[in-house]
N, C-alpha and C positions, 0 to 999 in steps of 0.2 A: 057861302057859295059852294054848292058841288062841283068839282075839277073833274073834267075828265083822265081818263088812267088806264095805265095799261102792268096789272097783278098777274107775275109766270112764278110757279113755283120752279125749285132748283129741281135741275136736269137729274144730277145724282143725290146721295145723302145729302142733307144741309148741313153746312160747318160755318155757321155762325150768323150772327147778324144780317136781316134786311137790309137790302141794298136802295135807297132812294136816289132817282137818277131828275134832275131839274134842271130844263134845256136854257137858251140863253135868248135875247133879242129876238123878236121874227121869227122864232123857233118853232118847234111843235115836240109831242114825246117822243116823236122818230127819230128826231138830232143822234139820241143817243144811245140809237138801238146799236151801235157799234159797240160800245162798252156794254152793254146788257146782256148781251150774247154770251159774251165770253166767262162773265160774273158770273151768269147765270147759271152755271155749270155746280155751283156748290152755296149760291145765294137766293134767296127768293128776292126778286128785282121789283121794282116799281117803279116807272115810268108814268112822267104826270105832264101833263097840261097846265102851265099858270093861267088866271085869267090875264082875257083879251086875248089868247094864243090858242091854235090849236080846236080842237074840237069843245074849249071849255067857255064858260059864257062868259061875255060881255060886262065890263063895269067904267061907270063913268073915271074911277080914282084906281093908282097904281102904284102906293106906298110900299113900301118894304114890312111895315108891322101886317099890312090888308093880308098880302102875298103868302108869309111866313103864317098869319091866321089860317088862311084857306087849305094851303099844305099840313098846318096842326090839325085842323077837321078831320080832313083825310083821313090820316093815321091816325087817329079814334073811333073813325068810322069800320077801321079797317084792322082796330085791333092792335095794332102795331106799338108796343110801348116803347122800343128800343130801336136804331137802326145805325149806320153809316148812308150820309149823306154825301151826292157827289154833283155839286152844280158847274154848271157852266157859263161863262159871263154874267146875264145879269141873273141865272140862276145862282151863279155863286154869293153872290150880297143872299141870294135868299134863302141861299144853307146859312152865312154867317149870322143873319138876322135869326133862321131856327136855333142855334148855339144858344145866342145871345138870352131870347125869351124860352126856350124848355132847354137847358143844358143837360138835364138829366136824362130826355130822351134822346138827345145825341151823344151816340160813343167816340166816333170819328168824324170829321168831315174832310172832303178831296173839294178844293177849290181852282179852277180851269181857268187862267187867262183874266183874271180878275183880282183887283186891288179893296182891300174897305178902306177906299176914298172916294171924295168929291171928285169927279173928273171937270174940269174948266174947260175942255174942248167939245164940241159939239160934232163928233164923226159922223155922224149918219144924216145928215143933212139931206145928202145928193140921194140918197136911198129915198127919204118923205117923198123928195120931188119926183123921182121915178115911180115910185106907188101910187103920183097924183096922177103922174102923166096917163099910167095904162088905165086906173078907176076911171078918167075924165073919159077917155077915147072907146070907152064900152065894147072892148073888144074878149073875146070868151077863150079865145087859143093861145095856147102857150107860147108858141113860135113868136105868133102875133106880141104877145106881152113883151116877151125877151128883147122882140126888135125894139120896142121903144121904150126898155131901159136901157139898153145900152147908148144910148144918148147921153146918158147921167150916170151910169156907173162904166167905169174901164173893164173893171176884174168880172171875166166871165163866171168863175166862181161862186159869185156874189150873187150873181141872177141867178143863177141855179139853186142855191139853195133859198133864194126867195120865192122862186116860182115852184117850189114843193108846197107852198100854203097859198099858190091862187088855182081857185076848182070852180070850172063853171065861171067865171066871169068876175068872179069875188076874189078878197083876200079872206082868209080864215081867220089873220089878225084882224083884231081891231084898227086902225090905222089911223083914224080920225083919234082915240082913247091913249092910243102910245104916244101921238104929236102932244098932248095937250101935257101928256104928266109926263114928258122925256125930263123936265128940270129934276123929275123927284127921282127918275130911274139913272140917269146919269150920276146924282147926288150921291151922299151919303151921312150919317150920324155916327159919329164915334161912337166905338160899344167900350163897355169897361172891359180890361183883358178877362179872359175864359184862358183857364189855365189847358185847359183839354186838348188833346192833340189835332193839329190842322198839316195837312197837307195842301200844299200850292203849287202848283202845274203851271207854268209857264209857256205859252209857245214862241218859239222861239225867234218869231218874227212880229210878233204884237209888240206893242207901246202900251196896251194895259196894266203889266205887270214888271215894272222893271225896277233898276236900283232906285229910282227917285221914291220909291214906296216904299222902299225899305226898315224903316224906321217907322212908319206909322204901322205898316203890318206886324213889328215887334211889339209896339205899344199896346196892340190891342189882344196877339195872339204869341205870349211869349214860348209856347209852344209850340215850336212849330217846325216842318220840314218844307224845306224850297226845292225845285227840281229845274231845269230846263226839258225842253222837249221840241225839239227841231220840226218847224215846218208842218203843223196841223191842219189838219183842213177846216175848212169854215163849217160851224155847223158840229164841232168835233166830231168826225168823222174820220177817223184814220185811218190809212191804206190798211194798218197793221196792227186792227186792235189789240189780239192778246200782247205783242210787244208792249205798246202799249199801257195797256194794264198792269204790266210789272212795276210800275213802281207805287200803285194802288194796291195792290194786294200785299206786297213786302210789307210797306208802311201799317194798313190794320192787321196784319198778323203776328207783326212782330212788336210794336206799337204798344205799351200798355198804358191806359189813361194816364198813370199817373207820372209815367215817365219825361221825362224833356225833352223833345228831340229839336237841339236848336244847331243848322248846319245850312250851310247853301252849297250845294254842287249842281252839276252837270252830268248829265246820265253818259253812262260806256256807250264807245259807237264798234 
């Protein structure tokens, strides 16, 4: 499958490593043009589209080996032998799954609000139902959609960064392709540990990433760096990227593969 993508060379000299940026749920490559911005200043950035998301095509199945496939295309297509990867929710299982299958072409990876576990809860539920409600109701304006999700979702937040992939009357996601493989994408398969170094971003108000994962995120990633990070926005989207970004750029510049870095803190306010 060809992904759609969005290739910026670095603004000044490049000092190190392609940066691959991979959005999360309902996302598109826009998610994470807040962090590409600023990367982008000494990184050449890549911004992608998984399938079913975004401007990329359409697949009946939504495995994590499919996902990590389609992204390894990419960067062969694209030349890329080496990178730092930085996903966000469920792009983050599909940094960890790129680790997993080419470890040698990942130097780092930044994992965003995201555990490598099975999640047993079903959170998005009331989202399916508001995606049916606007597709059934054949309505083309935004306004129009907004009003009748909020029937089904509280957080205006929530609409708003879903209604950045309805254009024209459509979702951009697949919708009907995300309900059917949600078991596989909430899922997960233990990897054997990857010694190489992982960063994990927490935000600071999710249930995705917290102490109950702690021990299986050691099992699988004994190198590793834990962070908090207060109050992100949906969509990672932060008021204040480069802030932001500081603990992303510390961690791969100072970071060397083979070092340990096994610590949990909370960032200076």
């Amino acid at each position: 499958m060809k992904l759609n993508y969005r290739l910026q060379a670095a603004h000044q000299p490049e000092q190190g490593l392609p940066v691959v940026f991979i959005h999360g749920l309902f996302g598109s490559l826009d998610n994470l043009g807040g962090l590409a911005r600023p990367l982008g200043e000494n990184h050449r950035t890549l911004q992608i589209d998984l399938r079913n998301h975004g401007l990329s095509p359409h697949a009946p199945t939504m495995r994590y080996d499919e996902m990590e496939q389609d992204v390894m295309a990419l960067l062969d297509a694209l030349l890329i032998e080496r990178c730092i990867v930085i996903g966000h929710s469920m792009g983050g299982k599909v940094a960890m799954t790129l680790r997993a299958q080419a470890p040698g072409r990942i130097a780092r990876a930044v994992v965003i609000d995201m555990a490598p576990v099975a999640y047993e809860v079903r959170s998005h539920d009331a989202i399916f139902t508001a995606l049916a409600r606007v597709s059934n109701a054949g309505v083309t304006q935004r306004s129009e959609a907004a009003r009748l999700m909020e029937q089904d979702i509280d957080d205006a937040s929530t609409v708003q960064f879903l209604l950045k992939s309805f254009h024209q009357g459509h979702w951009r996601f697949d919708v009907k392709s995300i309900a059917h493989n949600y078991a596989d994408i909430i899922g997960w398969r233990t990897q054997a540990p990857w010694p190489g170094p992982v960063l994990f971003i927490r935000d600071g108000n999710s249930p995705y990433l917290d102490d109950r994962y702690r021990d299986q995120i050691r099992q699988q990633f004994p190198t590793l760096a834990l962070t908090w990070w207060p109050a992100l926005a949906i969509g990672c989207m932060p008021k204040s990227p480069r802030r932001y970004c500081a603990p992303s750029r510390v961690f791969w510049r100072r970071v060397k593969p083979a070092e340990a870095v096994s610590h949990c803190r909370r960032p200076r306010r």
